[in-house]
Steps between C-alpha positions, in 0.01 A plus 500: 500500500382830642650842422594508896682114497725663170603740703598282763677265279707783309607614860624202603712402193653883558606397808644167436676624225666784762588229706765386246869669492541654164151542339355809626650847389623592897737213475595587225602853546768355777716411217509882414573574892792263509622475135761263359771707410714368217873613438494681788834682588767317703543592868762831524794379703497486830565782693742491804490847688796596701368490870546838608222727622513711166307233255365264774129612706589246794179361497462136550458249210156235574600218474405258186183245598362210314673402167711777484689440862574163383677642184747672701800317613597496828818801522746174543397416134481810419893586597601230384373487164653891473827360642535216196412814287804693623695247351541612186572805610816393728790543194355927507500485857791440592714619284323851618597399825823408446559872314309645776594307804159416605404199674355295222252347746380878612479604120242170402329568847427892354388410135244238710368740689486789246360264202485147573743487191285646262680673261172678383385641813354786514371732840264744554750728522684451173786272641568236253705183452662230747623763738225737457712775381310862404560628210701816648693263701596276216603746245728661765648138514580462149235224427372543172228235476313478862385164372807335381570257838887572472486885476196483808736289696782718455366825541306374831816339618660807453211674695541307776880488536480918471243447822721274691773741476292852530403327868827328576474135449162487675273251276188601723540861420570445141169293460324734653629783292389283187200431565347831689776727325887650721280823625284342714733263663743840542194648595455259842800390528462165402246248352174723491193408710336337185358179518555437173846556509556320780338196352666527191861527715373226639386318185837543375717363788255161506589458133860561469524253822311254245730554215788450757364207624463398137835572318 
C-alpha cells in the first residue's frame, strides 16, 4: 500500500467514524451545552399578578405551539378544575360572608380571579395569598399570617365589604377600587379607562355568575 492510499484510508475511517452520534468530541461537547441537571430546585409558585396597569406591561402573551399548546387545558378545564379547588375553601368563605354580608358567590368569584385559590400566590407587586392582599393592606386588616387561608379570606372579605360601602353598594366600583386602587376610580369618576381593570371586573362578574349557577 502506498504512502498516498494510507492517507486515503485514514481519511475515510475519520469520516465514518463522524458519521456516528456520540463518538467524535463535537457531539460530545452538546452534553455540556444542554446538561442534565440533577436535584434541580422545584418551580417557585406561581405567580398571579393583580391586573391593574401598575405590575402588568399589556403586552400580548404568544400563544403556546407544538407540545406545549397541547399541555394547556382548554379555560373550561381550567375553571373548572379551580372551581372543585374552591371547595375546600367554602366552610372560610362563607362564614366571612356571612360576618361580612358579602355574596358568597362574589367572594369565590374574587379569590378566582385574584389567585386561582392559591394560597401561596405571590405578584410582582408584593400582593400575596388567595385574595392578593399587600402587605400594608393586610396588616391594617389585622391579618397576621398573609398565608394562613382563613386570616387571607377574612381580611380580603373585609377589604371588599369596606369597598362596597366607601362607593355605596356599587359591586362594579368596589372591584374596581380593588384591583386598580379607590384614587383612581375617584379620580374618573368611575371604573378607570384600564383594560385591565375592566377585564378583571369583567372576569369577576363571569365567575361569581358560575358559582351562582353552581351553589
Amino acid at each position: 500500500m502506498t504512502q498516498f492510499t494510507k492517507k486515503i484510508t485514514i481519511l475515510s475511517i475519520i469520516f465514518f467514524l463522524t458519521a456516528i452520534p456520540g463518538v467524535t468530541g463535537t457531539i460530545s461537547c452538546h452534553q455540556h451545552v444542554l446538561p442534565v441537571i440533577h436535584n434541580a430546585p422545584e418551580r417557585p409558585p406561581v405567580v398571579y399578578a393583580r391586573i391593574s396597569t401598575r405590575n402588568l406591561s399589556g403586552s400580548a402573551v404568544k400563544p403556546a405551539v407544538g407540545n406545549a399548546a397541547a399541555a394547556v387545558p382548554p379555560p373550561a378545564q381550567r375553571d373548572a378544575k379551580h372551581h372543585r379547588l374552591s371547595q375546600s375553601y367554602n366552610p372560610i368563605i362563607h362564614k366571612a360572608a356571612d360576618e361580612f354580608e358579602i355574596d358568597p358567590a362574589l367572594l369565590k368569584a374574587v379569590i378566582m380571579a385574584e389567585s386561582r385559590y392559591n394560597p401561596k400566590a405571590v405578584s410582582k407587586r408584593g400582593a400575596r395569598g388567595l385574595m392578593q392582599l399587600m402587605p400594608a393592606t393586610a396588616k391594617s386588616l389585622g391579618v397576621t399570617d398573609v398565608f394562613d387561608p382563613k386570616d387571607n379570606i377574612y381580611g380580603g372579605a373585609l377589604y371588599l365589604k369596606t369597598l362596597i360601602d366607601k362607593f355605596n353598594g356599587d359591586v362594579r366600583l368596589a372591584l374596581a377600587a380593588y384591583n386598580a386602587g379607590s384614587r383612581h376610580v375617584k379620580k374618573y369618576g368611575g371604573v378607570p379607562p384600564f383594560k385591565q381593570t375592566r377585564l378583571y371586573i369583567h372576569k369577576v362578574f363571569k365567575y361569581r355568575q358560575l358559582f351562582k349557577e353552581d351553589a
